[in-house]
C-alpha positions in Angstrom: -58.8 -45.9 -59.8 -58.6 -42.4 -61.4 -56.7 -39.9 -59.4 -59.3 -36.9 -60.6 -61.7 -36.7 -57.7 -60.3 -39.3 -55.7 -60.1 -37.8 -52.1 -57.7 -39.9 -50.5 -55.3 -39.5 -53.0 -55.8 -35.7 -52.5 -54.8 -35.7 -49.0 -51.9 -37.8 -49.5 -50.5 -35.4 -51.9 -51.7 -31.9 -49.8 -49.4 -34.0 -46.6 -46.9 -34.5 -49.0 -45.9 -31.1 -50.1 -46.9 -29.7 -46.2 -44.5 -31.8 -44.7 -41.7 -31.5 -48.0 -42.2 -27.4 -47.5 -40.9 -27.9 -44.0 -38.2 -30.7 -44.3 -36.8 -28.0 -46.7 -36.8 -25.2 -44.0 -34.8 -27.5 -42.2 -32.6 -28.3 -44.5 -31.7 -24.9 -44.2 -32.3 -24.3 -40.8 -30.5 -27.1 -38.8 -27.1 -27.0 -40.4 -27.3 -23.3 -40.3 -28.4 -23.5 -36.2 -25.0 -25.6 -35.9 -23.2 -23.0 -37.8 -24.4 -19.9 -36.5 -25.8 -20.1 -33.5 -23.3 -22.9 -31.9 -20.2 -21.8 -34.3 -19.8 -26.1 -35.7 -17.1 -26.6 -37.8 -16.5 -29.1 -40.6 -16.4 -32.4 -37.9 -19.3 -31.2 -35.7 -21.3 -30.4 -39.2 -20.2 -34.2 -40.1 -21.4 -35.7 -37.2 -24.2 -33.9 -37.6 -24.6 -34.9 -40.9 -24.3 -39.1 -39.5 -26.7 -38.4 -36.8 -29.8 -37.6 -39.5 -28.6 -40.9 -41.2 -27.7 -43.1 -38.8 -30.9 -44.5 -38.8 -30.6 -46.1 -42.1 -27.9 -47.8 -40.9 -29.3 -49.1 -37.4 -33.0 -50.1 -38.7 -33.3 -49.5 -42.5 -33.8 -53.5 -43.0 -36.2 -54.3 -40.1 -37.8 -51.5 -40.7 -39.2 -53.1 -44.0 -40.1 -56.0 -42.2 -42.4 -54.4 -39.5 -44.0 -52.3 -42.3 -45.3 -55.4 -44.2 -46.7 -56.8 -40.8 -48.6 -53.6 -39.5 -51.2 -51.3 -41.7 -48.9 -48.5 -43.3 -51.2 -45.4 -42.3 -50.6 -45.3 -38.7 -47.1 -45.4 -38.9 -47.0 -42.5 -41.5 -49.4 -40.6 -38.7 -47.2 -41.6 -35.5 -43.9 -40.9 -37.2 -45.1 -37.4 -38.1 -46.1 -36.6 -34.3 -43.0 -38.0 -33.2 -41.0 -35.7 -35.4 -42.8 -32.5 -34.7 -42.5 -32.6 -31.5 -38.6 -33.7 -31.6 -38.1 -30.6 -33.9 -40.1 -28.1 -31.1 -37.8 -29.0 -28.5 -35.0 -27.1 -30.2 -36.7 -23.4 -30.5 -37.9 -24.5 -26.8 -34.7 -24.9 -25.7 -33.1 -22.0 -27.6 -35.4 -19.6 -25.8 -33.8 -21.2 -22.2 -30.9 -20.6 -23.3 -29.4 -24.1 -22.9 -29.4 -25.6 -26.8 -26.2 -27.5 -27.2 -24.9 -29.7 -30.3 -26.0 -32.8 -28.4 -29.6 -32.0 -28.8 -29.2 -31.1 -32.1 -27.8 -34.3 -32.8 -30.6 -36.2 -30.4 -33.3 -34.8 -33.0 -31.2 -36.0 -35.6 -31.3 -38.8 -34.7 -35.1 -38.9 -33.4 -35.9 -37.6 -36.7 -34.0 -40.1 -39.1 -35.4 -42.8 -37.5 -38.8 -41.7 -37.7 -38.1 -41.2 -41.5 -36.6 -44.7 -42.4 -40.2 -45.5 -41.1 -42.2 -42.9 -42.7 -40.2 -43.8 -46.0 -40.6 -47.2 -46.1 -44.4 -46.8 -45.3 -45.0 -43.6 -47.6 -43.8 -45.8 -50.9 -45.6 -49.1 -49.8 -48.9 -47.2 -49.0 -49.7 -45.3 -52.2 -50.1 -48.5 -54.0 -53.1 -49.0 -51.5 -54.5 -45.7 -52.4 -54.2 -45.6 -56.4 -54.2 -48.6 -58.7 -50.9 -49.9 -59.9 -51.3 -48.7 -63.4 -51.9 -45.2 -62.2 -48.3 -44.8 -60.3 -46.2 -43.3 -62.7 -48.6 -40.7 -63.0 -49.7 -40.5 -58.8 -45.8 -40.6 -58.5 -45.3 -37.7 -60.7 -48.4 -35.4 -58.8 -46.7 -36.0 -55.5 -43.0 -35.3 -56.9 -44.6 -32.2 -58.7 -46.5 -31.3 -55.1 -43.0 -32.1 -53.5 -41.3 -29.8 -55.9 -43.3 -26.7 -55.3 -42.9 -26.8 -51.5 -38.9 -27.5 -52.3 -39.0 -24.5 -54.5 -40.2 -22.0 -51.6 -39.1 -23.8 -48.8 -35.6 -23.0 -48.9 -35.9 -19.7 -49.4 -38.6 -19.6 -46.7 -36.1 -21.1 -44.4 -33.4 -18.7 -45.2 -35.5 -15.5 -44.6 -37.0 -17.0 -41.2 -33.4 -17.8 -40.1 -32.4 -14.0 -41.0 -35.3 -12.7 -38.8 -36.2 -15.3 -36.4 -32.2 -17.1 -35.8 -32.2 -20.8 -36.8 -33.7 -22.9 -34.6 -36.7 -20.4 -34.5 -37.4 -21.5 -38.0 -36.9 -24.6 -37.2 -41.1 -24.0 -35.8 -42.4 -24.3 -39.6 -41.3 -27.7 -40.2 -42.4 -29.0 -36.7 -45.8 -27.8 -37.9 -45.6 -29.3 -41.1 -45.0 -32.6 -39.5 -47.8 -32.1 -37.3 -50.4 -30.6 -40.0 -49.2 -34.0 -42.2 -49.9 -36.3 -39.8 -53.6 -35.2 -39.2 -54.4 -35.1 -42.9 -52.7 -38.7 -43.4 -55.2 -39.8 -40.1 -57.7 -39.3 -42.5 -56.9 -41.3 -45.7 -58.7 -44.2 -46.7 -57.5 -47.1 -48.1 -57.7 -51.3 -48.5 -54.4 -52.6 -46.5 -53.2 -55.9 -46.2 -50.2 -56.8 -43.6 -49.1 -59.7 -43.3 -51.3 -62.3 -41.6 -49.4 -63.4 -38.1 -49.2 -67.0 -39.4 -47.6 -66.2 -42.4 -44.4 -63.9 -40.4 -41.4 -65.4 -39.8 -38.1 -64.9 -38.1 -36.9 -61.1 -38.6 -33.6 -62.1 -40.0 -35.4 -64.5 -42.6 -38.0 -61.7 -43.5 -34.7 -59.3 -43.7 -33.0 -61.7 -46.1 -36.1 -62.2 -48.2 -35.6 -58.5 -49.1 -32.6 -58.1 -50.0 -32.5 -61.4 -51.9 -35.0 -59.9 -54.4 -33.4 -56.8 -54.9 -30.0 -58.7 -55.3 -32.1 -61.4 -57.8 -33.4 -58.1 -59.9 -31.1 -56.4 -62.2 -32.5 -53.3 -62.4 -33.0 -52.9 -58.8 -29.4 -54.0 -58.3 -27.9 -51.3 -60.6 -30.5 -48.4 -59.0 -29.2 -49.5 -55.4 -25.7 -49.1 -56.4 -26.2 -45.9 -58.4 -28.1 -44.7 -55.2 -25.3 -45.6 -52.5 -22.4 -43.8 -54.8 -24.8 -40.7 -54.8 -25.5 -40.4 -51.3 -21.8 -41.1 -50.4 -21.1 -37.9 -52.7 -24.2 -36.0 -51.1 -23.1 -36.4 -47.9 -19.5 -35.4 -48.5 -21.4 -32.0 -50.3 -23.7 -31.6 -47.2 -20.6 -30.8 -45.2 -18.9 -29.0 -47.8 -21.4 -27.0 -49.3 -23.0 -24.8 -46.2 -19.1 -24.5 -45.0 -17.4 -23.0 -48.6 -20.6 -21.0 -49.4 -21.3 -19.3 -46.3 -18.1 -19.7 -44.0 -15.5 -18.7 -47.1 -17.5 -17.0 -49.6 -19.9 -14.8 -47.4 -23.1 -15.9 -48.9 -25.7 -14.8 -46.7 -28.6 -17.0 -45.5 -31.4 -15.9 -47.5 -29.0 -16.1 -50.8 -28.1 -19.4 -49.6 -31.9 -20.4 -49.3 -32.5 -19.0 -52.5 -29.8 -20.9 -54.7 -31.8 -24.1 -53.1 -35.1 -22.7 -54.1 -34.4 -21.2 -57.8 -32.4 -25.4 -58.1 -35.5 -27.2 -57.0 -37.5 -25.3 -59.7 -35.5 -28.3 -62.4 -37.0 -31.1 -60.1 -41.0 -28.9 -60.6 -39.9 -29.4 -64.5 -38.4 -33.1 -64.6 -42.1 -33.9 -62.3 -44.2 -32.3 -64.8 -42.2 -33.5 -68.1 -41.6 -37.3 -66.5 -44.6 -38.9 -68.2 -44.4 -37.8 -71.4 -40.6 -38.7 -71.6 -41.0 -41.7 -70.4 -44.2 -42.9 -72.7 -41.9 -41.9 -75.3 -38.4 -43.5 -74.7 -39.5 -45.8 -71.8 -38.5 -46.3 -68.6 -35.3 -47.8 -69.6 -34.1 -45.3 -72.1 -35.7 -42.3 -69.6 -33.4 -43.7 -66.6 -30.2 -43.8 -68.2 -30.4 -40.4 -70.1 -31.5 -39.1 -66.8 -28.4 -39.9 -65.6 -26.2 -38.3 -68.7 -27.5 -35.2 -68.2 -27.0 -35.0 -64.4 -23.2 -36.0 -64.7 -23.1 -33.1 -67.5 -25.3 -30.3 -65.2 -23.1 -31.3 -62.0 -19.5 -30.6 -63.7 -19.8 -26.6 -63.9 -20.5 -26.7 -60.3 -16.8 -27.5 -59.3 -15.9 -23.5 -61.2 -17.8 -21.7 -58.5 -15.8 -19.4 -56.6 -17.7 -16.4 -55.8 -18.4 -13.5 -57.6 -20.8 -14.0 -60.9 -19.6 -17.9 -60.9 -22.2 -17.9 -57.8 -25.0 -18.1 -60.7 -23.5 -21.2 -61.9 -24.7 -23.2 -58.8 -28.2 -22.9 -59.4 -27.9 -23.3 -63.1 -25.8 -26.8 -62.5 -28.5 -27.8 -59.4 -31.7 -26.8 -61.7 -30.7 -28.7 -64.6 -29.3 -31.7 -62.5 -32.8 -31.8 -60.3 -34.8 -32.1 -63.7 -33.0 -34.9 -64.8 -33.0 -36.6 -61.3 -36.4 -36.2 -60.7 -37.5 -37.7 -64.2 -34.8 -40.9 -62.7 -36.4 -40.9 -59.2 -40.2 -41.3 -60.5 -39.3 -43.9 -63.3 -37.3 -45.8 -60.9 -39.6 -45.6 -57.6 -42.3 -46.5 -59.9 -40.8 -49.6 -61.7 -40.1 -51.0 -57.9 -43.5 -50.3 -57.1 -45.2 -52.1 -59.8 -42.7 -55.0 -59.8 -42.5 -55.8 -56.7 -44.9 -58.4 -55.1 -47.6 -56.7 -52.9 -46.2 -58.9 -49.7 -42.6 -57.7 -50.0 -42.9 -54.1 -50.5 -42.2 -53.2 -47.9 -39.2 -55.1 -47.4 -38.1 -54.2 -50.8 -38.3 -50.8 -50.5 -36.5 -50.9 -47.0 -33.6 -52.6 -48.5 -33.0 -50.2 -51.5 -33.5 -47.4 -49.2 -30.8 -49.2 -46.9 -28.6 -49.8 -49.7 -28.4 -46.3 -50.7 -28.8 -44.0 -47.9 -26.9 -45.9 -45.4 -23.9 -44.0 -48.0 -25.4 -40.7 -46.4 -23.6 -41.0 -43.1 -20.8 -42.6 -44.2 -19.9 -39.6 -46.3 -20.7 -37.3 -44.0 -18.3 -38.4 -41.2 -15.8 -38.5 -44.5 -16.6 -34.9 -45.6 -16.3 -34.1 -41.7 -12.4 -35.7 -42.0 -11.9 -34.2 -45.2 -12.7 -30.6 -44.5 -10.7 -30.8 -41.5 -7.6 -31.9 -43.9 -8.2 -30.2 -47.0 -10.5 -27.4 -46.3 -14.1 -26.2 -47.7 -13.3 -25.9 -51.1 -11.5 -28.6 -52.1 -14.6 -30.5 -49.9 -17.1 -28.7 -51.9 -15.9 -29.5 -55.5 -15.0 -33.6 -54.2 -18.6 -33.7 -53.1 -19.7 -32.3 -56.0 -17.6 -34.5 -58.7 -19.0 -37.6 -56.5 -22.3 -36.7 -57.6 -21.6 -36.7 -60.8 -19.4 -40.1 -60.9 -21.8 -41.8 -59.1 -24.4 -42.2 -62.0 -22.2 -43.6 -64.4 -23.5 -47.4 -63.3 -26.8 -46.5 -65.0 -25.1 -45.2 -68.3 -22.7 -48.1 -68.4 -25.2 -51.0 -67.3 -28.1 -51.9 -69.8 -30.4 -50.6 -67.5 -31.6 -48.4 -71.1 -33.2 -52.0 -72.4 -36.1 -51.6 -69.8 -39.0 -50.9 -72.6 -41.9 -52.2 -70.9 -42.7 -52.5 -67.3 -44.9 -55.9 -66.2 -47.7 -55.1 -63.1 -48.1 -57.8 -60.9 
């Protein structure tokens, strides 16, 4: 199935970057709305932090399991209502004057757990939509579609929390969800759950899952790679809005805009990802991936205001190229590996492997930056990063050449 002219595929993509533009907005917009406008500190930014990523924890497995049993397109569309409307209650409640830290941490939570299920379904739907032979290059449209909302959104959502306050911003990603849902309602595709006589018991279905990741050594080494990475990202989640803004001043809009001017890398690694990896292979693309993030991430830890500022982009720009070129060859060799029946369990379990880290180090940045302070938070988080992708260098995950299709 070509991608050229192929509708469905469009409006997958067009969601895509309409609900990424407004994720990004809130990735600027919610920690700033605990920061600002309810003066958190480093725990209350942890927790914070936990709530978006508790979910992973709590249904990241089962999650898997009910997306192989039920067609994948209306979970994407209820998900995305669900989480639009969770995100309007905050600007609601800001104009009534009565927005607290527990309701930000409600639509946290509300909105991670709609997202283990949007996730699960997103990755296990588009090989429904395109053929299997097509996904490196329907992964890299939708990661280059991602990558241009990323680019603006951040600094979208820094200006709109200079003239609107935070959780007025928070409005454009409520309406992304909402205009994502209603393109999604309309894509078209040949889905095949599960038949009922077929299911078994959850925890059997669960174990099925993980057992084929843990069987799969490539697999096994990405989900390890991925947990030490989102332990370190969620240690810099907490570290990085506090030193930045808190001790060095950095205004919103600048802080939006070192986000924005680093996603422009992950544009580049989307576009290049094909053409590097028809030339060294998945393998050989993976693991260099991963040398040059661990060298991009290192001058991060000199930043300490001034003209060192500039560093931060540099290091995130270069890093987000080569982690993007990763994340496509990676998501891609899952997805074409992976029998159609346990896709989605697969994918739930590699997302639970690895982002289940997310809260964990957020509730340990939270301890940290109480003890130690933002700095010394922000250049840990950051040196996790890097550490964490030594399993691909040092694994011979570089001996993947050729990728079989099921």
């Amino acid at each position: 199935m070509q991608l050229r002219g192929n509708a469905d595929f469009a409006r997958f993509a067009v969601a895509n970057a309409v609900t990424q533009a407004g994720t990004q907005v809130t990735l600027v917009a919610l920690p700033l709305a605990a920061v600002l406008t309810l003066s958190a500190g480093s725990w209350e930014l942890g927790l914070l932090t936990a709530a978006e990523m508790a979910a992973f924890l709590i249904v990241g497995l089962p999650a898997g399991v009910w997306v192989d049993r039920l067609r994948r397109r209306p979970i994407l569309v209820w998900t995305d209502l669900v989480r639009g409307l969770a995100l309007l209650s905050v600007p609601a409640a800001a104009l009534l004057g009565v927005l607290t830290l527990v309701q930000l941490y409600l639509v946290a939570l509300v909105i991670g757990f709609c997202t283990v299920f949007f996730d699960v379904a997103h990755m296990s739907f588009l090989p429904a939509v395109i053929s299997r032979d097509r996904l490196e290059r329907g992964n890299s449209v939708i990661e280059v579609t991602s990558r241009v909302s990323m680019l603006a959104g951040p600094g979208l959502g820094g200006v709109a929390v200079q003239w609107l306050t935070a959780p007025f911003a928070l409005l454009a990603d409520a309406v992304s969800y909402l205009l994502s849902g209603a393109l999604l309602s309309r894509v078209r595709a040949q889905e095949r759950p599960a038949p009922k006589g077929e299911r078994r018991r959850l925890r059997q279905e669960v174990a099925e899952g993980l057992g084929y990741v843990a069987r799969e050594p490539v697999l096994r080494v990405i989900a390890v790679l991925g947990a030490l990475v989102q332990l370190g990202n969620g240690v810099l989640n907490v570290g990085q809005p506090l030193y930045l803004i808190k001790d060095l001043g950095v205004g919103a809009g600048v802080y939006g805009l070192i986000l924005s001017v680093a996603a422009a890398g992950g544009l580049l690694g989307a576009v290049i990802t094909p053409r590097v990896t028809a030339r060294f292979g998945p393998g050989r693309a993976m693991a260099g991936s991963c040398l040059v993030v661990m060298a991009a991430y290192l001058p991060a830890t000199l930043v300490a205001g001034g003209w060192t500022l500039v560093i931060l982009p540099v290091s995130y720009a270069v890093a987000g190229m080569a982690g993007v070129v990763f994340g496509i060859n990676q998501l891609s060799y899952r997805q074409r590996t992976t029998p159609e029946h346990l896709l989605g369990r697969v994918n739930a379990s590699m997302r639970f492997l690895m982002w289940s880290a997310l809260p964990i180090g957020g509730l340990l940045g939270g301890a940290l930056g109480e003890w130690a302070g933002a700095r010394p938070l922000f250049v840990i988080g950051v040196l996790l990063v890097a550490i964490a992708h030594l399993p691909a260098v040092m694994t011979p995950i570089w001996r993947v050449t050729k990728v079989r299709s099921l």
